[in-house]
N, C-alpha and C positions, 0 to 999 in steps of 0.2 A: 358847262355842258351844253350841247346842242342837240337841238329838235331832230330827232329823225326825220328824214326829208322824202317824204312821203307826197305827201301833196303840191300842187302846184299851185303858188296864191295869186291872189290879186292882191296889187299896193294899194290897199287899203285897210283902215282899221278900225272899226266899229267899238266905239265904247258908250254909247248911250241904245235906247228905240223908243217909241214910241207909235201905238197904232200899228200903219202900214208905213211906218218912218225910219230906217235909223240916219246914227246919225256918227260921223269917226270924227277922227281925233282933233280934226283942223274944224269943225263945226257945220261939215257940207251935209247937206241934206238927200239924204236917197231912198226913193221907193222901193221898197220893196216887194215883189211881183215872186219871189224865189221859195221865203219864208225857212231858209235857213235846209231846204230838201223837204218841202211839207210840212213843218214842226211847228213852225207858227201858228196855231189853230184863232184863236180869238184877240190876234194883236198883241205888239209886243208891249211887254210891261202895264198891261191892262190892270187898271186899278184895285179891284177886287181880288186881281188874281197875288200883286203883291202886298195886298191885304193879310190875304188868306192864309198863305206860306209866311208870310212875317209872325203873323197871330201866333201860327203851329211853331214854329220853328222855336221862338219863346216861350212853347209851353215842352217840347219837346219833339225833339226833330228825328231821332231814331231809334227805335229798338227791335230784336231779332223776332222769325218767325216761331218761337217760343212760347209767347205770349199773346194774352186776346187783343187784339188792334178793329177797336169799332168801326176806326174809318176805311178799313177792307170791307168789311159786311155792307156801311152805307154806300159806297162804289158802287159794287159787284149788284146791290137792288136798283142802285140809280140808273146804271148801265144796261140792267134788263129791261127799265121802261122807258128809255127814250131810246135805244136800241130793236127794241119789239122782239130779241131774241128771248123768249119767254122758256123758263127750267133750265137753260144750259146754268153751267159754272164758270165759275172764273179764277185762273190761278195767273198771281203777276211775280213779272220778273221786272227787267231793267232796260231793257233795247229790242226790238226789231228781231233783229237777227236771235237773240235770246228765245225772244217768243217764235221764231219756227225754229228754233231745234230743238224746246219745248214740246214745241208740235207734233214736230217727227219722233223723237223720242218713244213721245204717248200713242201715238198710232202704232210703231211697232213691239210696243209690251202690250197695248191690245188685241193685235192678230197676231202678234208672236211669228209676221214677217220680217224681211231684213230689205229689202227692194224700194223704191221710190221712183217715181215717173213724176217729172217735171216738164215744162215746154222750153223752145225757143224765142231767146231775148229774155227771156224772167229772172229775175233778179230778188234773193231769200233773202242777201245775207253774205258776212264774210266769217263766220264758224264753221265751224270743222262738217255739220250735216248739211246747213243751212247751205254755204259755200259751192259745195258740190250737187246742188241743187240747180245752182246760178248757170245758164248759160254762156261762160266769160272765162277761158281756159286761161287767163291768162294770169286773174287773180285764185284760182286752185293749185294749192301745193301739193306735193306727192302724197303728202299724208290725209289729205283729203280726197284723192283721188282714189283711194280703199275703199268707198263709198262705192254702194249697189247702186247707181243711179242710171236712168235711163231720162235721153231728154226726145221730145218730140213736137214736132209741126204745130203750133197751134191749129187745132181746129179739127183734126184729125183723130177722126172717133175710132176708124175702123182701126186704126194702127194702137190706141190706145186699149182696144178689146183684147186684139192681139196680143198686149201686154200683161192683161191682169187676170187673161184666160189662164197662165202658165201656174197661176194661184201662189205664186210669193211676191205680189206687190203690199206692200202695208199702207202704202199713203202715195195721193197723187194729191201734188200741191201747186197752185194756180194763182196769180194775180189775175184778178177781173177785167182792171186795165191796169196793160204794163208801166211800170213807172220808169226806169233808168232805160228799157229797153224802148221805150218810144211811141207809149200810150196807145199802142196798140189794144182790140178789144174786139172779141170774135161773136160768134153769134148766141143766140137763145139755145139753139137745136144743140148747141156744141157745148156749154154750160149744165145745159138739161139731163144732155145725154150723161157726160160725167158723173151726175149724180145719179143717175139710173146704175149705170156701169161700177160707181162704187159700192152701191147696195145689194148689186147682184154678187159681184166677187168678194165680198169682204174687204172690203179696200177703206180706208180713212181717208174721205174727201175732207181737205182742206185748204179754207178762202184765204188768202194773204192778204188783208185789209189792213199793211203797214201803213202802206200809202194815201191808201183811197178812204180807208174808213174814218171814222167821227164827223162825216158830215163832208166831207169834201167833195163828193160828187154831186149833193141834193139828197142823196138818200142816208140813211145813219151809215149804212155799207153799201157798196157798190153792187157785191152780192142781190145784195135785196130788189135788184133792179127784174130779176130770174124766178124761176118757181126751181127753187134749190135750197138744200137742207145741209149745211155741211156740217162735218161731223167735227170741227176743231177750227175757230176762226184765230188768227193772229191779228193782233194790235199792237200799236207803238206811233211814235213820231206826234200826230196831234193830238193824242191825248194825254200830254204832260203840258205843251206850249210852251217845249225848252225844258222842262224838266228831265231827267232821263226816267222814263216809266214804258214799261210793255205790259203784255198778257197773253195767255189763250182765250176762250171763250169755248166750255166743251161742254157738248153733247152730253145729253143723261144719262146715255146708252152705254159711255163709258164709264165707268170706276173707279172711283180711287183706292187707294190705300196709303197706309204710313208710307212714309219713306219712298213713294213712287217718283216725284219730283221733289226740289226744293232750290231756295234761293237765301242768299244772308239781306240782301239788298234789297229784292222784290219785295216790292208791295211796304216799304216804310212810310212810316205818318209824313213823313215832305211829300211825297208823292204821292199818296192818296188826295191829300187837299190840294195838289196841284189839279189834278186830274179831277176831280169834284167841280174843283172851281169851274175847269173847263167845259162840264157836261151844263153846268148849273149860268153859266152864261151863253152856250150855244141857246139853250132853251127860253132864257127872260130876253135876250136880243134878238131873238127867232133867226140865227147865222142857216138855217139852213136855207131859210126860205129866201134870205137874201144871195146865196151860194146861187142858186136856178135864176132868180132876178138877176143877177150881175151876167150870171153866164150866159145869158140868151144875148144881152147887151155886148157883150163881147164877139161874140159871134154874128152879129149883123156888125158891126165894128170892123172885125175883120175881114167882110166880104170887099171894104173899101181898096183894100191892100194887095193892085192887081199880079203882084212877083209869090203872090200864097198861093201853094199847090195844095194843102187840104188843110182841116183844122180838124184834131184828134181828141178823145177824152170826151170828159162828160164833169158838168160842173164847175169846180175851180181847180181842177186838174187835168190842166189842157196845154195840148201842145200844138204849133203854129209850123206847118213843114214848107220847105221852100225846097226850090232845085239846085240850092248853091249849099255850100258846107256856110253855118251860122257861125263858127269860132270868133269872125272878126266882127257882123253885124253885134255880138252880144259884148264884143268890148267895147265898140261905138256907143252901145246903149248904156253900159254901166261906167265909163270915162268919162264920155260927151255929154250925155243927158242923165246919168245921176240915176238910172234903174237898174236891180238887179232884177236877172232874169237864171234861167237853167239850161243844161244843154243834156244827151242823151247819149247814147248808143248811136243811136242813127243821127250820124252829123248833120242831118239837113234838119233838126228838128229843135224850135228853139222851143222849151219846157215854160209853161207860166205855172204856180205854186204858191198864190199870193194869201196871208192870211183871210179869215173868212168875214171879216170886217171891209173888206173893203169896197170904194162906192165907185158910182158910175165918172164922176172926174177924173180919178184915179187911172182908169180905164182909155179916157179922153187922152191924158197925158200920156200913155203909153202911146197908143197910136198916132198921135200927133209927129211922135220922137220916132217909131218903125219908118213909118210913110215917108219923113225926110231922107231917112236912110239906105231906106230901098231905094227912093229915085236917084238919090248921089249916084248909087250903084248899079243903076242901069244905063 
């Protein structure tokens, strides 16, 4: 049988990592700058972390939401104190895109709306709510396109008033910076307002910190950068480190009941102590303060590189824009010189997503290998 042919690869095959390392089949050595779309939070195959998952996995690696599972309880308190979202809850699923149609779900049994206001370039998700959320008609199928959704301008208060004056929006859902759309990131005033705007109409503000969240920006959430209170955060991507695990993160102000949500997978014992290990090493390695140390470094780094038209993002989730399409620069880099890198929405934009471990040489070796390659090309 063969693969549905979905994706488009590179000839190359990764079967070992290490750190900011992996490493394929023939034994070459490559950076990674990518982290697998974010995922890689505290380096690949981190000691601890295949400690910790081997421990569990031999004591017992899964059973249903039926049952009392301590390592949900120690999470969901560990999560509220190095997070600083202090009372909210936390219900886990398995993916990203899980955890916002999670989201939306819960927001519209708590207004007992059916509507959603999304922006341009945002990217939830490829499920059926989540999906229709995404600005990308290209991956929404018909049946996702049933879906009340309305997309609009980043930044654009007065049109988003307009929207939730009509009073059946149940949720407006937001990435802080955009991630596949090209790290885009609008103002305070327009952040702010949102959450003023959701608390007036009844509306379920909710942060989509697939991407940005567990430390990747410098902050626990990108969010937190704002005086904003959202009523439903999503998580996923680096809080397993390759593991598959997501979540919400909800407000007190909603309620649960029986049978409101549920999952067979969410939130099993592998994936609690993946995701443990991760919070529990961001914290004794202090990744975040190295996350702001590295990014600053990076950013004088690239002022070197005179073909960069701007540098986007915040943290270790930044993106590098040029005036030319990157498709080929980023094969040069991952052929030639053995980096992986990411690319976007917007073709001129090459995406960096490098695990949170990583040092200023590292950095040196990227731009050593850009700079050669932008001048070939000029």
């Amino acid at each position: 049988m063969s693969l549905f042919n979905v994706y488009p690869l590179f000839n190359i095959t990764p079967i070992e990592g290490k750190d900011v390392y992996i490493f394929d089949k023939n034994g070459t050595k490559y950076l990674d700058l990518y982290g697998g779309h974010a995922v890689i939070s505290i380096g690949h195959s981190h000691p601890k972390y295949v400690k910790n998952i081997s421990e569990q996995v031999a004591k017992l690696g899964f059973y249903s939401n039926s049952i009392q599972n301590p390592l949900q309880e120690k999470l969901s308190n560990k999560l509220e104190e190095m997070s600083g979202c202090k009372d909210y809850e936390l219900f886990l699923c398995n993916s990203g895109a899980e955890a916002n149609e999670n989201a939306l779900k819960l927001a519209s049994f708590h207004t007992n709306k059916s509507k959603v206001v999304a922006f341009k370039n945002g990217f939830h998700g490829r499920t059926s709510a989540a999906v229709a959320t995404t600005d990308n008609p290209k991956i929404i199928a018909p049946i996702n396109a049933q879906q009340e959704v309305e997309i609009l301008e980043l930044g654009d208060l007065k049109a988003l008033e307009k929207s939730l004056s009509k009073n059946n929006v149940c949720a407006v859902i937001i990435e802080f910076i955009q991630g596949v759309g090209g790290l885009d990131e609008s103002t305070a005033e327009f952040y702010e307002g949102i959450d003023q705007l959701c608390k007036k109409y009844n509306t379920c503000f909710i942060a989509d910190e697939v991407q940005s969240g567990f430390g990747r920006t410098g902050d626990f959430f990108a969010f937190q950068k704002y005086k904003v209170t959202p009523d439903i955060i999503s998580i996923a991507k680096g809080m397993g480190n390759g593991f598959p695990i997501g979540g919400i993160l909800i407000h007190p102000s909603i309620k649960a009941s029986f049978g409101l949500l549920g999952t067979t997978f969410g939130g099993n014992h592998l994936a609690c102590a993946a995701s443990l290990t991760v919070l529990e090493v961001i914290e004794k390695e202090r990744l975040m303060e190295n996350v702001k140390e590295i990014s600053n470094y990076f950013s004088e780094k690239a002022k070197t590189i005179k073909a960069l038209k701007v540098i986007k993002g915040r943290g270790l989730m930044l993106g590098l824009e040029f005036d030319f399409p990157i498709a080929e620069l980023r094969k040069k880099l991952i052929y030639d010189h053995k980096i992986f890198t990411g690319s976007a929405k917007n073709s001129n934009l090459l995406r960096i997503l490098p695990p949170l471990t990583i040092k200023k040489i590292h950095i040196d070796v990227f731009f050593d290998a850009l700079q050669k390659e932008v001048s070939n090309n000029q």
